[in-house]
Jmol script that loads the backbone (N, CA, C; Angstrom):
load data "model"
ATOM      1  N   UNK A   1       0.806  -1.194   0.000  1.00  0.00           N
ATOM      2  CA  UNK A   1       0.000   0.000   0.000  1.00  0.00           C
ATOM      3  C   UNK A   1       0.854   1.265   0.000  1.00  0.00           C
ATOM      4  N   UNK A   2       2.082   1.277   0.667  1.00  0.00           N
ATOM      5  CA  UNK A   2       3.248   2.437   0.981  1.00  0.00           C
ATOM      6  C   UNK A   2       3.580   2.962  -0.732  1.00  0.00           C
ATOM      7  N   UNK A   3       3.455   1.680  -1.513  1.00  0.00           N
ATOM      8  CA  UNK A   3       4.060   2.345  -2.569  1.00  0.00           C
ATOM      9  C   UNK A   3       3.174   2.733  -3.544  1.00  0.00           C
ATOM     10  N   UNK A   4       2.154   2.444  -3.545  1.00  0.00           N
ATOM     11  CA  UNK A   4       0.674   3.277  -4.216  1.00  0.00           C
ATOM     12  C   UNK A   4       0.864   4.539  -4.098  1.00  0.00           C
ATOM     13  N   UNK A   5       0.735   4.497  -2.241  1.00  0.00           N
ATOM     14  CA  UNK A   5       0.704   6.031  -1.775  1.00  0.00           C
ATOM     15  C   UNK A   5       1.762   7.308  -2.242  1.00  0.00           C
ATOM     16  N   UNK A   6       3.214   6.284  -2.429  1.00  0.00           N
ATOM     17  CA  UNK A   6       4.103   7.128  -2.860  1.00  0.00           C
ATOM     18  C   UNK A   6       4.117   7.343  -4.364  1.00  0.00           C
ATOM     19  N   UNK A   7       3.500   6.284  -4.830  1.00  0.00           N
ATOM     20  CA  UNK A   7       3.527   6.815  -6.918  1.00  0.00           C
ATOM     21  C   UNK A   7       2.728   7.526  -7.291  1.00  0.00           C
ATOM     22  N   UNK A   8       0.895   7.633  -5.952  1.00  0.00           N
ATOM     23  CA  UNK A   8       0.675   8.899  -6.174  1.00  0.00           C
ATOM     24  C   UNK A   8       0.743  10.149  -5.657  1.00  0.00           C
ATOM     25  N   UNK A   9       1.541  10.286  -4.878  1.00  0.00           N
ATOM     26  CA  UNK A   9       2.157  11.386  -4.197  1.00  0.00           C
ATOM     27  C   UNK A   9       3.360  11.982  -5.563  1.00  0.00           C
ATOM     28  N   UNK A  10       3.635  10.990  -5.950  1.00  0.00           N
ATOM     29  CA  UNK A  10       4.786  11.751  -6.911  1.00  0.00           C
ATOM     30  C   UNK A  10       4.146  12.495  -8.657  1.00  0.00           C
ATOM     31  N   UNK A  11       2.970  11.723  -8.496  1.00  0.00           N
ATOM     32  CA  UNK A  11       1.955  12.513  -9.360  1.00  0.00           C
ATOM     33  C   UNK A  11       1.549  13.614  -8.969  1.00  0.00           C
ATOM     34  N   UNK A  12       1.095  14.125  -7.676  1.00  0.00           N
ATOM     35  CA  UNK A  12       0.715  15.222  -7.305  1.00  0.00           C
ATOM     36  C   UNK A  12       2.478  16.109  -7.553  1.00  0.00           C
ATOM     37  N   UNK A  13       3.395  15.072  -7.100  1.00  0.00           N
ATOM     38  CA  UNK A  13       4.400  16.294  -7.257  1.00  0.00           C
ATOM     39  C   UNK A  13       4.534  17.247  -8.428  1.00  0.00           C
ATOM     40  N   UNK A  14       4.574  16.333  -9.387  1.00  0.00           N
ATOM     41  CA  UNK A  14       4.379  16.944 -10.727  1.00  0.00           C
ATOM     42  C   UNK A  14       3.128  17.816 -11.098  1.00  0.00           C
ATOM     43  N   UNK A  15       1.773  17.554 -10.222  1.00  0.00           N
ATOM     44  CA  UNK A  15       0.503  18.393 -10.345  1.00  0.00           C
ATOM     45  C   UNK A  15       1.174  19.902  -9.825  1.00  0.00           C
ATOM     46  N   UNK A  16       1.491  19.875  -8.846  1.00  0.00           N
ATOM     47  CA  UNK A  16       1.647  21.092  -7.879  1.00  0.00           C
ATOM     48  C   UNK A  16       3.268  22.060  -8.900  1.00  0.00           C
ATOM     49  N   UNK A  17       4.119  21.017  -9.412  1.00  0.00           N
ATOM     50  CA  UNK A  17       5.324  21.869 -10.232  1.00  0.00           C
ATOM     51  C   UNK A  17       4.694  22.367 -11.752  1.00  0.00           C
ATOM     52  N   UNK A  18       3.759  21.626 -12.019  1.00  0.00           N
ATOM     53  CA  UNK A  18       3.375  22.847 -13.277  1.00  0.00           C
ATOM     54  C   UNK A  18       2.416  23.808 -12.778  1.00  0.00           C
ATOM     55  N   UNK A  19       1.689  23.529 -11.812  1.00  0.00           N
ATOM     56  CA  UNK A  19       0.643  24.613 -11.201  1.00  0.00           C
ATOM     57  C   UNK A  19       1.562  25.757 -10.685  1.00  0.00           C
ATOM     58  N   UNK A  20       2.467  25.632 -10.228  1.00  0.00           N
ATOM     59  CA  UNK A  20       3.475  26.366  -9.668  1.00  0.00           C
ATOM     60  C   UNK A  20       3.959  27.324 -11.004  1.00  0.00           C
ATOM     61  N   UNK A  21       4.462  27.142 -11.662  1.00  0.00           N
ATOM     62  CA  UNK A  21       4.707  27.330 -13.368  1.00  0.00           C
ATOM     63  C   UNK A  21       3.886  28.461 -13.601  1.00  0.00           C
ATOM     64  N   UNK A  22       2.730  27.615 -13.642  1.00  0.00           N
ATOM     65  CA  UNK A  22       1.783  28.762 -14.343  1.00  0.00           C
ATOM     66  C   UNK A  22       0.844  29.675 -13.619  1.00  0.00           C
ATOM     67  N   UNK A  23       1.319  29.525 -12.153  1.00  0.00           N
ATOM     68  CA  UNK A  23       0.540  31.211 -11.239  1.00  0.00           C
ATOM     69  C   UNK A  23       1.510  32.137 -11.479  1.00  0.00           C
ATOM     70  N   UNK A  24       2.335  32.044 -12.122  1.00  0.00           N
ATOM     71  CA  UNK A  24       3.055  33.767 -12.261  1.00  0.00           C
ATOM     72  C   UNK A  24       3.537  34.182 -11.286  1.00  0.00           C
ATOM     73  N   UNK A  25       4.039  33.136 -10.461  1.00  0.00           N
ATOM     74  CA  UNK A  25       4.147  33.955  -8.820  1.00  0.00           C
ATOM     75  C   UNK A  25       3.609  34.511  -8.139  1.00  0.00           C
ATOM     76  N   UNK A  26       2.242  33.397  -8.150  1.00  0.00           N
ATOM     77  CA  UNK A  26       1.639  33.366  -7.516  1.00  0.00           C
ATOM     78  C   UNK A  26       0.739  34.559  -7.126  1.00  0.00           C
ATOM     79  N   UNK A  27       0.398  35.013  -8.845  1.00  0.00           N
ATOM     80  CA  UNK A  27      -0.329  36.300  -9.211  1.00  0.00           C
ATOM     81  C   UNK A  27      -1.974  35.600  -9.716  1.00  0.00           C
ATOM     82  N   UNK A  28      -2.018  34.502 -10.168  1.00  0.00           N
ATOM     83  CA  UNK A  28      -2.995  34.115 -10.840  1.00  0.00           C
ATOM     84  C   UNK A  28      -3.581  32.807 -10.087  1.00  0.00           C
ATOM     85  N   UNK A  29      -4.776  33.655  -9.577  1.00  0.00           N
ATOM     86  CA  UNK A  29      -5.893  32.254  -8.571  1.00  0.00           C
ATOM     87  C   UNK A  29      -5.984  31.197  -8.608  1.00  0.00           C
ATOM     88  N   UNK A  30      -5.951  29.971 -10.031  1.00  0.00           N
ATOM     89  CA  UNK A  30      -6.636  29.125  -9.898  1.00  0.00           C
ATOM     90  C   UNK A  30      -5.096  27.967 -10.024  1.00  0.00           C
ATOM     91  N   UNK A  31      -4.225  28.847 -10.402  1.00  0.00           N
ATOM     92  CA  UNK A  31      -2.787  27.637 -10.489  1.00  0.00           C
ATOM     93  C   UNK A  31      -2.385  27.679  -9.027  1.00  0.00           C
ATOM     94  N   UNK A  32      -2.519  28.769  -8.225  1.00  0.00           N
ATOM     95  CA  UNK A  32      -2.053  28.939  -7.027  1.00  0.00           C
ATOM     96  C   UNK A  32      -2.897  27.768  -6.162  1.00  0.00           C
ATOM     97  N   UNK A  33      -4.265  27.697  -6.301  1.00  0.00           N
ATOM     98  CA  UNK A  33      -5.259  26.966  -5.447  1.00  0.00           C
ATOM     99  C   UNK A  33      -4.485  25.596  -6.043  1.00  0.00           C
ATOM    100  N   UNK A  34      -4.558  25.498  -7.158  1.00  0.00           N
ATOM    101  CA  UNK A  34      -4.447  24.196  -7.459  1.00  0.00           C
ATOM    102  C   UNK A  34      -2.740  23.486  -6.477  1.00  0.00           C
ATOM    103  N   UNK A  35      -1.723  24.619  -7.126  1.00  0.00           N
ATOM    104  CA  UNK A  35      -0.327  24.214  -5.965  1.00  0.00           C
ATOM    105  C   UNK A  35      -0.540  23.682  -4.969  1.00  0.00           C
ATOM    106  N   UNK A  36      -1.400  25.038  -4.108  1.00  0.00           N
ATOM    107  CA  UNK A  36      -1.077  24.378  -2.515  1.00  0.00           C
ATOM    108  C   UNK A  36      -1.655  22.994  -2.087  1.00  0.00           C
ATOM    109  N   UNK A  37      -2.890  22.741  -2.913  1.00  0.00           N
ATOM    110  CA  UNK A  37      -3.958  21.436  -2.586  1.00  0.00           C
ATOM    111  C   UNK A  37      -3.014  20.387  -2.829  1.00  0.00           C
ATOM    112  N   UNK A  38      -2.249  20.463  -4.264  1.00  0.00           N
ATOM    113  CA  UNK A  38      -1.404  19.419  -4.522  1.00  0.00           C
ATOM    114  C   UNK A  38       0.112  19.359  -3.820  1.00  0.00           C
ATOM    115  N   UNK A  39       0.357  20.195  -3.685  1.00  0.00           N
ATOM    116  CA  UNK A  39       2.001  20.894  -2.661  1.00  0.00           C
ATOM    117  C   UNK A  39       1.109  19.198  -1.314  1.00  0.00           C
ATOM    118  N   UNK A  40      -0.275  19.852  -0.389  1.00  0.00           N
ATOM    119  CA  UNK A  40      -0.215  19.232   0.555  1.00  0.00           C
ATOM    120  C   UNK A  40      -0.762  17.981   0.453  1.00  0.00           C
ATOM    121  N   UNK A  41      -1.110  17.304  -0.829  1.00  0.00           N
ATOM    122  CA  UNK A  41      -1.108  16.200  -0.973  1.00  0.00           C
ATOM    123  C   UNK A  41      -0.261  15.447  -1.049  1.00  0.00           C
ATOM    124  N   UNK A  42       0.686  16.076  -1.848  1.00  0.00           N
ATOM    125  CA  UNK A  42       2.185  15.092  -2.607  1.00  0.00           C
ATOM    126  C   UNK A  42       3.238  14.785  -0.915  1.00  0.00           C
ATOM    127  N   UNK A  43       2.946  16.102  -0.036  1.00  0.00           N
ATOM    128  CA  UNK A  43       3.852  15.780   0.987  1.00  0.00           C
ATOM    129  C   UNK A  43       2.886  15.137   2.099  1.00  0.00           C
ATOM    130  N   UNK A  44       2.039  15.015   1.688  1.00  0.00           N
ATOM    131  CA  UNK A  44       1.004  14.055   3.188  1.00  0.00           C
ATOM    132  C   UNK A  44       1.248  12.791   2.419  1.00  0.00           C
ATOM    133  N   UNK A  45       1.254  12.327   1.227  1.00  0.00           N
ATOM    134  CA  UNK A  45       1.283  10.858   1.002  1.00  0.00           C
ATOM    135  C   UNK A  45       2.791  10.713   0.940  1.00  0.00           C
ATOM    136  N   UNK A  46       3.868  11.315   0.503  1.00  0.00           N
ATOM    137  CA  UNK A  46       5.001  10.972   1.242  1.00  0.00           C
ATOM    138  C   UNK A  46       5.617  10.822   2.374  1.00  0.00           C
ATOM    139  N   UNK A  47       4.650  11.746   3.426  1.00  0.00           N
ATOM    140  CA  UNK A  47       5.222  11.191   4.314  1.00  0.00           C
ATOM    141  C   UNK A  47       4.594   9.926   5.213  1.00  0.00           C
ATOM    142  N   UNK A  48       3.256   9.307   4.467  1.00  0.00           N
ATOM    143  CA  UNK A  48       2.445   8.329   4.935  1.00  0.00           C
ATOM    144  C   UNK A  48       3.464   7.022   4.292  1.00  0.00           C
ATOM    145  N   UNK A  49       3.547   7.714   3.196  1.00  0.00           N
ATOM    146  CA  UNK A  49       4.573   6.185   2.910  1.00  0.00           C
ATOM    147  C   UNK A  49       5.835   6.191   3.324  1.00  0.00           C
ATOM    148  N   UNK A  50       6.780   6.782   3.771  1.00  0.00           N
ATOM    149  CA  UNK A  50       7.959   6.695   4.639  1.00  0.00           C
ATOM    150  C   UNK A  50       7.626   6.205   6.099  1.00  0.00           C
ATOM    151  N   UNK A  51       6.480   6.104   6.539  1.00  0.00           N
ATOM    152  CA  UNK A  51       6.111   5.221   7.843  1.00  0.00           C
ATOM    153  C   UNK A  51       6.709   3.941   7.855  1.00  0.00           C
ATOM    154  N   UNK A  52       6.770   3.370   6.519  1.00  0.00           N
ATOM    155  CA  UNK A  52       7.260   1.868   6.187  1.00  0.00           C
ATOM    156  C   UNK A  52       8.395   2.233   5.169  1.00  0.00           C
ATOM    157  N   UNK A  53       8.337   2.764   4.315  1.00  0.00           N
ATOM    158  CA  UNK A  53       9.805   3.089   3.404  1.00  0.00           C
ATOM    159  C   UNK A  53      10.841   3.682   3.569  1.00  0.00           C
ATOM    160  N   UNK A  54      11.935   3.323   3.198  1.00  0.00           N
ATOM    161  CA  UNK A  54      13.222   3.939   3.669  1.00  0.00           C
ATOM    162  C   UNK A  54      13.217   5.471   3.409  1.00  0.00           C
ATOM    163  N   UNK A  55      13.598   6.263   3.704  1.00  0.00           N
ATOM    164  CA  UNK A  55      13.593   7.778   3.459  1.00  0.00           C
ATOM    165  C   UNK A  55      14.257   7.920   1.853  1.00  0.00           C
ATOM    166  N   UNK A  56      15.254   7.585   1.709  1.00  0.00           N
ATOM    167  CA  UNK A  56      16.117   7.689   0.679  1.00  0.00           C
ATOM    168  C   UNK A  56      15.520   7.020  -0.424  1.00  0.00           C
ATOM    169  N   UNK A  57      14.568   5.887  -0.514  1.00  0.00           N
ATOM    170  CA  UNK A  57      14.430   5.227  -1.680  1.00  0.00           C
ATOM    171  C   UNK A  57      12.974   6.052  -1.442  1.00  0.00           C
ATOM    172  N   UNK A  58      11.985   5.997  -0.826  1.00  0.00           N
ATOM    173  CA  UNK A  58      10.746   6.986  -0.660  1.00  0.00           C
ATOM    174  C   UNK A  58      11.008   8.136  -1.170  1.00  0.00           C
ATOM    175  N   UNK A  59      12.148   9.277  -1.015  1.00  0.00           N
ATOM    176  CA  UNK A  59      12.245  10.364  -1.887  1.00  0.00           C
ATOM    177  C   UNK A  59      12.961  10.361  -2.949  1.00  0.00           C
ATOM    178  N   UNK A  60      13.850   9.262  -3.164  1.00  0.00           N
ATOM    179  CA  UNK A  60      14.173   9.314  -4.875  1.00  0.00           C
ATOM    180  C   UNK A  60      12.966   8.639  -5.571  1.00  0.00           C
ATOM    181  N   UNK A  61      12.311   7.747  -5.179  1.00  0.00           N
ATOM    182  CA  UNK A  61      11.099   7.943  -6.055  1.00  0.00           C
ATOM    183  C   UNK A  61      10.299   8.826  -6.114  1.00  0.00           C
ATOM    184  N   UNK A  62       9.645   9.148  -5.135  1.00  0.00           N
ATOM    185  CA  UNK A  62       8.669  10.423  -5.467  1.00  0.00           C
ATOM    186  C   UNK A  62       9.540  11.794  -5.934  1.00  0.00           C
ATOM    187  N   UNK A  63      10.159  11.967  -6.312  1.00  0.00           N
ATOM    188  CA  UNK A  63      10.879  13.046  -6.861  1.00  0.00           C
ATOM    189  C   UNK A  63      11.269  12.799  -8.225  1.00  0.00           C
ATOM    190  N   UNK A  64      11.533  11.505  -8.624  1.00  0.00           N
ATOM    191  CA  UNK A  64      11.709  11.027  -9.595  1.00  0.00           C
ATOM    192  C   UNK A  64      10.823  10.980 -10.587  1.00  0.00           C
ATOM    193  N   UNK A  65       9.403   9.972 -10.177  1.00  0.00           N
ATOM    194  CA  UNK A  65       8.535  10.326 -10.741  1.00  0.00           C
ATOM    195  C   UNK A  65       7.848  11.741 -10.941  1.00  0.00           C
ATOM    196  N   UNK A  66       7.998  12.333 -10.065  1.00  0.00           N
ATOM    197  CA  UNK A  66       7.295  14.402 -10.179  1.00  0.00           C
ATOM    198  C   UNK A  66       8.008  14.802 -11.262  1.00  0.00           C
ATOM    199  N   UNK A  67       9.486  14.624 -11.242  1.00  0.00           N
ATOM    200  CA  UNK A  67      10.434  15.388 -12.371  1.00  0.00           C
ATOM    201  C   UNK A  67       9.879  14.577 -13.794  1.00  0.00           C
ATOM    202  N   UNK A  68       9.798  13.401 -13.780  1.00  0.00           N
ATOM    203  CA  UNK A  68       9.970  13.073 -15.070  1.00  0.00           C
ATOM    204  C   UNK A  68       8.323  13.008 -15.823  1.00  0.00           C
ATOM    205  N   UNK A  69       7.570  13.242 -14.747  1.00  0.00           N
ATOM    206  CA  UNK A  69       6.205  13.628 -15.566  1.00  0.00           C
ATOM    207  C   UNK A  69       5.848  15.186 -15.610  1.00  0.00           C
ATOM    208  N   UNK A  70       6.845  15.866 -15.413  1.00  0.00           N
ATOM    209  CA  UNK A  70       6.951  17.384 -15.116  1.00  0.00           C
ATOM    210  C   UNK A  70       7.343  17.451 -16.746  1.00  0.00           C
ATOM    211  N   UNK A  71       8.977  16.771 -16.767  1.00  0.00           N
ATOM    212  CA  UNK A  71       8.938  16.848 -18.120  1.00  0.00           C
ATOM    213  C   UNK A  71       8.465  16.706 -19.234  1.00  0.00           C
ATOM    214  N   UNK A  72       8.012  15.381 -19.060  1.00  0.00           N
ATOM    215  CA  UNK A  72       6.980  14.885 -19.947  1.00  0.00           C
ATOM    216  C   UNK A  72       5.952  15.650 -20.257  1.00  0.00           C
ATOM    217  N   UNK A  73       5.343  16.095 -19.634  1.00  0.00           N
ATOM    218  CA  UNK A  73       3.892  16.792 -19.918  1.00  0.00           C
ATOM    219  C   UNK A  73       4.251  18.096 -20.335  1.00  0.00           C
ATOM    220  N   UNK A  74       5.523  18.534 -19.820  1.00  0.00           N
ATOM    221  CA  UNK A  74       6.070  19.782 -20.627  1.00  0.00           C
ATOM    222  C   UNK A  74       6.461  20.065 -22.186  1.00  0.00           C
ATOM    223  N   UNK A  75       7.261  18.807 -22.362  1.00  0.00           N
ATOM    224  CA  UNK A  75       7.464  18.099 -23.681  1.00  0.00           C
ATOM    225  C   UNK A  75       5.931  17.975 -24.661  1.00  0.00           C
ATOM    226  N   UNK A  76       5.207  16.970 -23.826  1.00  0.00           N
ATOM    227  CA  UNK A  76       3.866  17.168 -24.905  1.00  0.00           C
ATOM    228  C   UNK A  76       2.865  18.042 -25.126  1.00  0.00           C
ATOM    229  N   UNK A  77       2.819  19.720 -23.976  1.00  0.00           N
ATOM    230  CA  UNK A  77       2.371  20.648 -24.129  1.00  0.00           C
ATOM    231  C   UNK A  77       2.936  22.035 -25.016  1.00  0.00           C
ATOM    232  N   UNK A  78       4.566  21.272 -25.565  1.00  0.00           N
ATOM    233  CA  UNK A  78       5.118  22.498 -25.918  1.00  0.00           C
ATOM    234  C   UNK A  78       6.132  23.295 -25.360  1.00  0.00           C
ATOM    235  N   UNK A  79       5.862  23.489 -24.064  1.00  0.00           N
ATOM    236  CA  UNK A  79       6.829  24.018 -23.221  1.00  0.00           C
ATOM    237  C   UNK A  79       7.645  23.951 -23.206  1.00  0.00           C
ATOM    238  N   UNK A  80       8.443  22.917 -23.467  1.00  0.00           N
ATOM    239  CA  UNK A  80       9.980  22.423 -23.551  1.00  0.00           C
ATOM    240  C   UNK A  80       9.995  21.672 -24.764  1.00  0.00           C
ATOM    241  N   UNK A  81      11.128  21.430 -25.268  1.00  0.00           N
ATOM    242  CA  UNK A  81      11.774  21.117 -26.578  1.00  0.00           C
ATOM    243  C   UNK A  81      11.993  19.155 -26.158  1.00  0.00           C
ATOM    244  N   UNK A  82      11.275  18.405 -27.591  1.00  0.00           N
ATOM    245  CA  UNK A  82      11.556  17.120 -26.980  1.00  0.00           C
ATOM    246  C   UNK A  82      13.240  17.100 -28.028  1.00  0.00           C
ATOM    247  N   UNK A  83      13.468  15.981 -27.289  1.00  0.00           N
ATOM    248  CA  UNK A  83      14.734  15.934 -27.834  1.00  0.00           C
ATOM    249  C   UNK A  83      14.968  13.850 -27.635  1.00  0.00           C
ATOM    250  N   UNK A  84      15.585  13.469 -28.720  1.00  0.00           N
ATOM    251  CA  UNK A  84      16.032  12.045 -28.281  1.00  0.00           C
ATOM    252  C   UNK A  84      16.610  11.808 -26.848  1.00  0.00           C
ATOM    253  N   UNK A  85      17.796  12.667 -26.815  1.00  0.00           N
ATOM    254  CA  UNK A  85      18.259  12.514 -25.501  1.00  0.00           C
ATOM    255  C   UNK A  85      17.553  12.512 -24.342  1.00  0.00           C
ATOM    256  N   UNK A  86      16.678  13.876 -24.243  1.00  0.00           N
ATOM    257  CA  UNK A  86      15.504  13.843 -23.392  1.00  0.00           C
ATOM    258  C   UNK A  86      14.995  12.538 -22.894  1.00  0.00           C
ATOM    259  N   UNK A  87      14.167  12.581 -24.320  1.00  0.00           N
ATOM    260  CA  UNK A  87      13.463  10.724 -23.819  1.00  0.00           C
ATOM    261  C   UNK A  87      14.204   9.785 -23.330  1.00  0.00           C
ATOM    262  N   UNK A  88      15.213   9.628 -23.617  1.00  0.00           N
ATOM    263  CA  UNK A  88      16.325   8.191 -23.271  1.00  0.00           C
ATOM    264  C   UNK A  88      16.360   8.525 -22.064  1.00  0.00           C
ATOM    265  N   UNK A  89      17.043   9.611 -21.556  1.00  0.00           N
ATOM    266  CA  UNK A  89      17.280  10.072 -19.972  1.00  0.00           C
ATOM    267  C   UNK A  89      15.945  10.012 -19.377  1.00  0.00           C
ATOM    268  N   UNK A  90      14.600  10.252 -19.859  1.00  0.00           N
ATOM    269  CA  UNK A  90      13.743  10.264 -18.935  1.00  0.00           C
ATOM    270  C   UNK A  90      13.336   8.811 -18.599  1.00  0.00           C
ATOM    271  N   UNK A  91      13.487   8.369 -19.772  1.00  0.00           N
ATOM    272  CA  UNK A  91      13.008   6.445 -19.682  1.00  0.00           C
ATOM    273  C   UNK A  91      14.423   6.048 -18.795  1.00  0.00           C
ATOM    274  N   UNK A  92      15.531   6.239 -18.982  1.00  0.00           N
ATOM    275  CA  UNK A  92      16.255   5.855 -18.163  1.00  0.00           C
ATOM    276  C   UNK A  92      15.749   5.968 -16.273  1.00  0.00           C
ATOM    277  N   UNK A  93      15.244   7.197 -15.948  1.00  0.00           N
ATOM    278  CA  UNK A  93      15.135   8.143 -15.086  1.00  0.00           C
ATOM    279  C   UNK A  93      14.170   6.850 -14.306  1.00  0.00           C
ATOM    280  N   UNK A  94      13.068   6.626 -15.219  1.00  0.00           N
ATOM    281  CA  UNK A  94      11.870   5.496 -15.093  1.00  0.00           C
ATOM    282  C   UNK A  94      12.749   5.034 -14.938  1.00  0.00           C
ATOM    283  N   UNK A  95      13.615   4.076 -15.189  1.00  0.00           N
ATOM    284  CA  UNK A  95      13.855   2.582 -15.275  1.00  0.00           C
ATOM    285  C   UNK A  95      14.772   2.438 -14.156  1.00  0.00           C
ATOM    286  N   UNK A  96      15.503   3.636 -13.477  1.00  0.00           N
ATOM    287  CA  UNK A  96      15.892   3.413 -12.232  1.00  0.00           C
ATOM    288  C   UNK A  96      15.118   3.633 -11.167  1.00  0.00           C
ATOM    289  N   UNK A  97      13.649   4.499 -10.652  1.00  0.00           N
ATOM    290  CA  UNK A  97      12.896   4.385 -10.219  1.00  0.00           C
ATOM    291  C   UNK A  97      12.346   2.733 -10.061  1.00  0.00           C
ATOM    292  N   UNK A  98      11.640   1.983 -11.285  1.00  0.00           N
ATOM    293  CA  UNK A  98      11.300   0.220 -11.303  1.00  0.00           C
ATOM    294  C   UNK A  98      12.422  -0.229 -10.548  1.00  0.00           C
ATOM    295  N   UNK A  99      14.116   0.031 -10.947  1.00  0.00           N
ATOM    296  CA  UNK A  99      15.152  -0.873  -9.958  1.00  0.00           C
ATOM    297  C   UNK A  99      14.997  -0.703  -8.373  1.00  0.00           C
ATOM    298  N   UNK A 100      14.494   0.629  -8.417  1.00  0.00           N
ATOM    299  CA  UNK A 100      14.485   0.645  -6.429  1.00  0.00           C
ATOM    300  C   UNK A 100      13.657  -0.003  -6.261  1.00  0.00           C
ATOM    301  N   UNK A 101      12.391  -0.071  -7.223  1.00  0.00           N
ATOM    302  CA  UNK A 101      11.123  -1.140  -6.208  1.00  0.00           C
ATOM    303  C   UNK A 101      11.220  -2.374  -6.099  1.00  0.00           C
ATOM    304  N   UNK A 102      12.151  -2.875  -6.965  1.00  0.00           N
ATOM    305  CA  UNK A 102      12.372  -4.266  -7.636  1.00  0.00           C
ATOM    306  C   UNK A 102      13.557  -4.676  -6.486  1.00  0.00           C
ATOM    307  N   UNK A 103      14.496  -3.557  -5.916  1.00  0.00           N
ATOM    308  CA  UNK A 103      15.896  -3.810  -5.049  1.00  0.00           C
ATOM    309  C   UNK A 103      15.230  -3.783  -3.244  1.00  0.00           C
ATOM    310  N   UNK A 104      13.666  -2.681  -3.413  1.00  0.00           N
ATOM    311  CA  UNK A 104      13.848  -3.202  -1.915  1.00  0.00           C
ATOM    312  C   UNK A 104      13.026  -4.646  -1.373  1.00  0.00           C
TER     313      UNK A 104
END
end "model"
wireframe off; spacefill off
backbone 0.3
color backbone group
């Protein structure tokens, strides 16, 4: 169950880093609402799943996954430039995330 909690905690991470993005600093209402809801989701289910997960493998995944669907969704909105390398490093990025779950 710890690691549900943490793959979707690391979804919210990525909810709350493009919401973050696009309040302008926190000039514009509805990205701001959306941050903080997801800001205190992503860190209430991380820290529900570090009750049982190691700290270190609990935050390289959930950080892992936030960054690399940060990118991703940046990549397929435009925002950022896809690039081969990109993808390889991000699938890489994935594929060491699967080794921690697979190593603990």
């Amino acid at each position: 169950m710890a690691w549900i909690v943490l793959v979707a905690s690391g979804v919210f991470e990525s909810v709350w880093a493009v919401a973050l993005g696009r309040s302008a600093g926190f000039t514009r209402w509805w990205p701001t609402v959306v941050f903080a809801v997801a800001l205190v989701v992503s860190m209430g289910g991380l820290s529900i799943a570090m009750k049982t997960l190691p700290t270190g493998t609990s935050y390289a995944v959930w950080v892992s996954i936030g960054a690399a669907l940060t990118v991703g969704y940046s990549m397929l909105t435009g925002d950022e430039s896809v690039s081969v390398v990109k993808v390889v490093l991000l699938l890489g990025l994935v594929g060491c995330v699967i080794g921690l779950k697979l190593a603990h």
